[in-house]
MMTF fields as JSON, N, C-alpha, C and O atoms, coordinates in Angstrom:
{
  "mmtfVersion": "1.0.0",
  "mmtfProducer": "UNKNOWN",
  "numBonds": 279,
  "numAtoms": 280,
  "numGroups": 70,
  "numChains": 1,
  "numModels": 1,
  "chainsPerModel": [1],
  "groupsPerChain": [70],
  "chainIdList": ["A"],
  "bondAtomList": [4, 2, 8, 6, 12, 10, 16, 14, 20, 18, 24, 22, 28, 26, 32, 30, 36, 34, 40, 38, 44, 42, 48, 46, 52, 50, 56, 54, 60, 58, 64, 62, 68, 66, 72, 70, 76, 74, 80, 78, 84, 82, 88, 86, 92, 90, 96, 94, 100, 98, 104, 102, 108, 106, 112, 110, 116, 114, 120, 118, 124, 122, 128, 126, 132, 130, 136, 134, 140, 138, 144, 142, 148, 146, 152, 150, 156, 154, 160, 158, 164, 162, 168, 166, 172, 170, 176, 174, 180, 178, 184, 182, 188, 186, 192, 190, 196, 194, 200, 198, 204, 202, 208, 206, 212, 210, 216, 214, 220, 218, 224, 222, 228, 226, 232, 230, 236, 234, 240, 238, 244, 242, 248, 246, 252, 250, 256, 254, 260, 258, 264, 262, 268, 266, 272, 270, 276, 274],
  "bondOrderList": [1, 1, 1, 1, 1, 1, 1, 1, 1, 1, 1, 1, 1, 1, 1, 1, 1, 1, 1, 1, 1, 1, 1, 1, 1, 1, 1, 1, 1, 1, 1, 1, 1, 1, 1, 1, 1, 1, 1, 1, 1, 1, 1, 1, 1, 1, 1, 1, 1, 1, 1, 1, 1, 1, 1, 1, 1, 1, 1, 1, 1, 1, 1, 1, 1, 1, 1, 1, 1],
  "groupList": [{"groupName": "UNK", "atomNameList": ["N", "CA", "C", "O"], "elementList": ["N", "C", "C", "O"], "formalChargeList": [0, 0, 0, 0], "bondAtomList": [1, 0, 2, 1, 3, 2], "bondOrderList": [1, 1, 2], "singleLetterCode": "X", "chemCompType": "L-PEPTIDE LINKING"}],
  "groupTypeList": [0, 0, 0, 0, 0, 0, 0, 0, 0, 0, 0, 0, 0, 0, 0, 0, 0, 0, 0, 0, 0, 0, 0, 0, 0, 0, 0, 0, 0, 0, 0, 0, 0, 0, 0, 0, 0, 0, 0, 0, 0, 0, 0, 0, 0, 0, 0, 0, 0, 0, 0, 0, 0, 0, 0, 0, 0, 0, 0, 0, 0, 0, 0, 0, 0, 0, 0, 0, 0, 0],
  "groupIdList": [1, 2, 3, 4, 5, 6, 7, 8, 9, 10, 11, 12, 13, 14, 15, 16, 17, 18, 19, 20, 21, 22, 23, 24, 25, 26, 27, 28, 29, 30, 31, 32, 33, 34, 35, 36, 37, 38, 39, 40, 41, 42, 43, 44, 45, 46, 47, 48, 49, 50, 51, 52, 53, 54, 55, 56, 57, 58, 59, 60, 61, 62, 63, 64, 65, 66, 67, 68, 69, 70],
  "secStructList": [7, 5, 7, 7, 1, 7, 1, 7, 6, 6, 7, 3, 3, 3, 3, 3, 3, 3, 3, 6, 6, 5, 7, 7, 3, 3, 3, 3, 3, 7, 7, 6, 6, 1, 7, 7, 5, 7, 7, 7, 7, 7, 7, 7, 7, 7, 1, 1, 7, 6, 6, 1, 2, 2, 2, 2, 6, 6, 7, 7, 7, 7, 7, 7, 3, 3, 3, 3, 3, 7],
  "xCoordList": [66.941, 66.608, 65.965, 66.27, 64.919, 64.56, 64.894, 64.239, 65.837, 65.784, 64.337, 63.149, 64.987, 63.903, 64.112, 65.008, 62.605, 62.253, 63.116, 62.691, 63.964, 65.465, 65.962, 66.821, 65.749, 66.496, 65.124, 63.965, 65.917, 65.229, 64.551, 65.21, 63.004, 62.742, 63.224, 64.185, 63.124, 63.573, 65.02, 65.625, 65.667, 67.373, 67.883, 67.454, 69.137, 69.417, 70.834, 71.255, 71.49, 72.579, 73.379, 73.052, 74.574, 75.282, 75.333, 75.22, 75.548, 75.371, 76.419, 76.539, 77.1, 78.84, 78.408, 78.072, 78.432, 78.332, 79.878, 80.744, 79.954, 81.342, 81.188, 80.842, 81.543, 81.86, 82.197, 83.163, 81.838, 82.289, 81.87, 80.756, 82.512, 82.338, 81.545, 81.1, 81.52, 81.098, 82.172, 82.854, 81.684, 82.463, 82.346, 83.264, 80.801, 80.193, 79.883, 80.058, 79.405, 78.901, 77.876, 78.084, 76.546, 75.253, 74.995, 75.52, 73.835, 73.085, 71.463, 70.893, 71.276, 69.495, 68.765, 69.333, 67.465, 66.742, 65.864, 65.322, 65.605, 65.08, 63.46, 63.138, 62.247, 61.292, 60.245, 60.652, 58.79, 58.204, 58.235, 57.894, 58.655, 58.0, 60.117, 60.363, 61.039, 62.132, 63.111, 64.191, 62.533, 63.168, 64.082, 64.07, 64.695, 66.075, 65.698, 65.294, 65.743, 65.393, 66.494, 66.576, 67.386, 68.432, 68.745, 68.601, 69.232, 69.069, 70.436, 71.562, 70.057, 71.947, 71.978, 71.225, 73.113, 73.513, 73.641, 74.321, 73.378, 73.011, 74.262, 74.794, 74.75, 75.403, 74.578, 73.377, 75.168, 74.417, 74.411, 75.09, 72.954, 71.967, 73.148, 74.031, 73.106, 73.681, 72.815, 71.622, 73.805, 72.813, 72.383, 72.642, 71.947, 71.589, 70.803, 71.007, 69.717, 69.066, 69.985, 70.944, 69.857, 71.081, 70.635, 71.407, 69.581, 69.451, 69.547, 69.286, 69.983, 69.966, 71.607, 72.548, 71.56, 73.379, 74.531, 75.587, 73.965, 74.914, 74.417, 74.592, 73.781, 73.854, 75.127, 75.916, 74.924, 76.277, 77.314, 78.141, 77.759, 78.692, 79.536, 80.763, 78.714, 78.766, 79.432, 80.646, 78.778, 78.544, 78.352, 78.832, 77.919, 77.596, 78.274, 79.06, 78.233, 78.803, 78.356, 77.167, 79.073, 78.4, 79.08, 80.3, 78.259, 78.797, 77.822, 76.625, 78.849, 78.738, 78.925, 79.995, 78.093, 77.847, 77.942, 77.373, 78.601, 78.251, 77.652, 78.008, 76.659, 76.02, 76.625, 76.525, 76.982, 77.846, 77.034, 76.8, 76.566, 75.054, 75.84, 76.267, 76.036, 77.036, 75.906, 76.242],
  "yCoordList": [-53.11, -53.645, -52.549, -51.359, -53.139, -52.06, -52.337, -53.185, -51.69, -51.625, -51.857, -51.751, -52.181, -51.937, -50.747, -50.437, -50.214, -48.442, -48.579, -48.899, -48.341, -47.664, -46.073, -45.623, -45.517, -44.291, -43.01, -43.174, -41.798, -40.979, -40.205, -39.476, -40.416, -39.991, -39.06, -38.519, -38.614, -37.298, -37.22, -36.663, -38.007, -37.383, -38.66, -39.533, -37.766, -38.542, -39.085, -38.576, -40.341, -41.101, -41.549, -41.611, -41.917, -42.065, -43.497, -43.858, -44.643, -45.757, -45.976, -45.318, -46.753, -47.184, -48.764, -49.681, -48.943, -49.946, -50.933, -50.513, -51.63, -52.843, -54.006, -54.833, -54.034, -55.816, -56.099, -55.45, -56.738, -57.449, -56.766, -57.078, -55.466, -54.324, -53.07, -52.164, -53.281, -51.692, -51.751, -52.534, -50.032, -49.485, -48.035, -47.237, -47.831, -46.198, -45.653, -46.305, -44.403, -43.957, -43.214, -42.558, -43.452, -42.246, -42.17, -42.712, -41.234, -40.45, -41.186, -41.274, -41.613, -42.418, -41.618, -41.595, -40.847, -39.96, -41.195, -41.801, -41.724, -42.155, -41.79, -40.606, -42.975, -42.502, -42.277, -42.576, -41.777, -41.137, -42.26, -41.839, -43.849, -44.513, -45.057, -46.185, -44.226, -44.314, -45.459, -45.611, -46.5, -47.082, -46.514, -45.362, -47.303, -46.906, -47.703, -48.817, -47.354, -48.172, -47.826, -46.731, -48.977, -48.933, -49.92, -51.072, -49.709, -50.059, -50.86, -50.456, -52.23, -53.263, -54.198, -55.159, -53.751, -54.167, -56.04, -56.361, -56.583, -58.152, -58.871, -59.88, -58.328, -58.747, -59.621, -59.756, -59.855, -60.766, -61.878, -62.348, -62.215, -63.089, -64.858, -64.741, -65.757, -66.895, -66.975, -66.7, -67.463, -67.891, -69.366, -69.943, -69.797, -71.496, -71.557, -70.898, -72.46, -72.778, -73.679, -74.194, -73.974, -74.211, -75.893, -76.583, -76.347, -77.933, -78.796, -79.992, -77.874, -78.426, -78.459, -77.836, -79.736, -79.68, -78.362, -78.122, -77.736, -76.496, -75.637, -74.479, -75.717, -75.178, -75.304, -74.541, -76.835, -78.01, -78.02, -78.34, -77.857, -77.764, -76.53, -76.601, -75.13, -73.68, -73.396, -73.218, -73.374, -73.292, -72.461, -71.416, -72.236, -70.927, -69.599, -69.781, -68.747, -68.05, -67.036, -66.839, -66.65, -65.618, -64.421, -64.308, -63.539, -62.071, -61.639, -61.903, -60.718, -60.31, -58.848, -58.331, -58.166, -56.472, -56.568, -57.554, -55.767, -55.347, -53.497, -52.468, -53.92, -52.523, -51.551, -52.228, -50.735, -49.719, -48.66, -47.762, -48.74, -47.099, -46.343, -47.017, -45.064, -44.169, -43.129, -42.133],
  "zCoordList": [-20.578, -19.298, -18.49, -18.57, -17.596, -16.544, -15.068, -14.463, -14.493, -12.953, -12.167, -12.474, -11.152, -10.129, -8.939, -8.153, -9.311, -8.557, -7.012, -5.902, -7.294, -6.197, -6.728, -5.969, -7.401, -8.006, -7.57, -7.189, -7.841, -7.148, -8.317, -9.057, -8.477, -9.571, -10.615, -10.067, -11.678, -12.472, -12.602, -13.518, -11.31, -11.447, -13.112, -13.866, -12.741, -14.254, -13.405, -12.366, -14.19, -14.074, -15.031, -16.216, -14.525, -15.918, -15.613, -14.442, -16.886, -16.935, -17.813, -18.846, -17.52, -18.312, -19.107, -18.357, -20.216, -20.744, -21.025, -21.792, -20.633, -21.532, -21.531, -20.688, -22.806, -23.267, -24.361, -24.763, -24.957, -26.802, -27.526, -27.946, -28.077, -28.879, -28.543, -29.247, -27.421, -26.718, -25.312, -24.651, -25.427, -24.431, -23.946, -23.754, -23.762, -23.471, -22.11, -21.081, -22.147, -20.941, -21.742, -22.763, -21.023, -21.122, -20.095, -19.122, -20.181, -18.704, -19.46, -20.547, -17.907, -17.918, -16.895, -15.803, -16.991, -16.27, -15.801, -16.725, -14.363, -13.642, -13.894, -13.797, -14.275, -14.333, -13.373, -12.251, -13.372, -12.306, -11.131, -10.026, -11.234, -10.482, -10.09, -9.666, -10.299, -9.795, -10.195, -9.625, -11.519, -12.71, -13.812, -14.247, -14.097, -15.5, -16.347, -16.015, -17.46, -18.562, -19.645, -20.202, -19.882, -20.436, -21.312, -20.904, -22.683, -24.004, -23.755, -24.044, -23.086, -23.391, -24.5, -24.649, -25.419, -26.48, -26.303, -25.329, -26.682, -26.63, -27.611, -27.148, -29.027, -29.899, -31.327, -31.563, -31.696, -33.008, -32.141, -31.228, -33.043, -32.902, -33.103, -33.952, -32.629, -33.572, -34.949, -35.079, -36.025, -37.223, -37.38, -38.436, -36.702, -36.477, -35.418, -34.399, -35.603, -34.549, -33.559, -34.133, -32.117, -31.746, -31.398, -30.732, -31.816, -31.932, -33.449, -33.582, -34.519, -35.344, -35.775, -35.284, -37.231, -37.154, -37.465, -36.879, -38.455, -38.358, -37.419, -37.796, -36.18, -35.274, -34.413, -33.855, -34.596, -33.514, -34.033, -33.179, -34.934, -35.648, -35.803, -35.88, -35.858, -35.307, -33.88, -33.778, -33.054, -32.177, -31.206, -31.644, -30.068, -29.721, -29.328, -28.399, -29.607, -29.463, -28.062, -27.812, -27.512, -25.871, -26.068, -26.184, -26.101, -25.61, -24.438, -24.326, -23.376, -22.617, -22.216, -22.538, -21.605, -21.085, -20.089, -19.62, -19.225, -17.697, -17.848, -18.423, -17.009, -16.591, -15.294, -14.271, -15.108, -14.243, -13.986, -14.795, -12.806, -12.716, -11.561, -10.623, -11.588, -10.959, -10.409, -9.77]
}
């Protein structure tokens, strides 16, 4: 994901990841135009298209991240 230019260029931040199999902290260096660009883990894909029957039958599954910028 990329923020929107609020951060003070060059500085760096730490960014806390959690949810359904994560649970980190890194540091994200703010770029020249004062954006974060940060790599959030999504989870596996479903294996079914989700209009077809072993899609419906499956069913969907949700994982969730919260982002934490310090």
């Amino acid at each position: 994901m990329t923020t929107p230019a609020g951060y003070t260029p060059g500085r760096s931040y730490k960014v806390t990841l959690r949810g359904n199999g994560v649970g980190t902290t890194i540091t994200v260096i703010a770029d020249p135009q004062g954006r974060l660009h940060i790599d959030v883990p999504l989870g596996p894909g479903n294996p079914y298209q989700q209009d077809t029957a072993p899609g419906i039958l499956a069913g969907t599954h949700v994982y969730t991240t919260i982002v934490g910028i310090g």
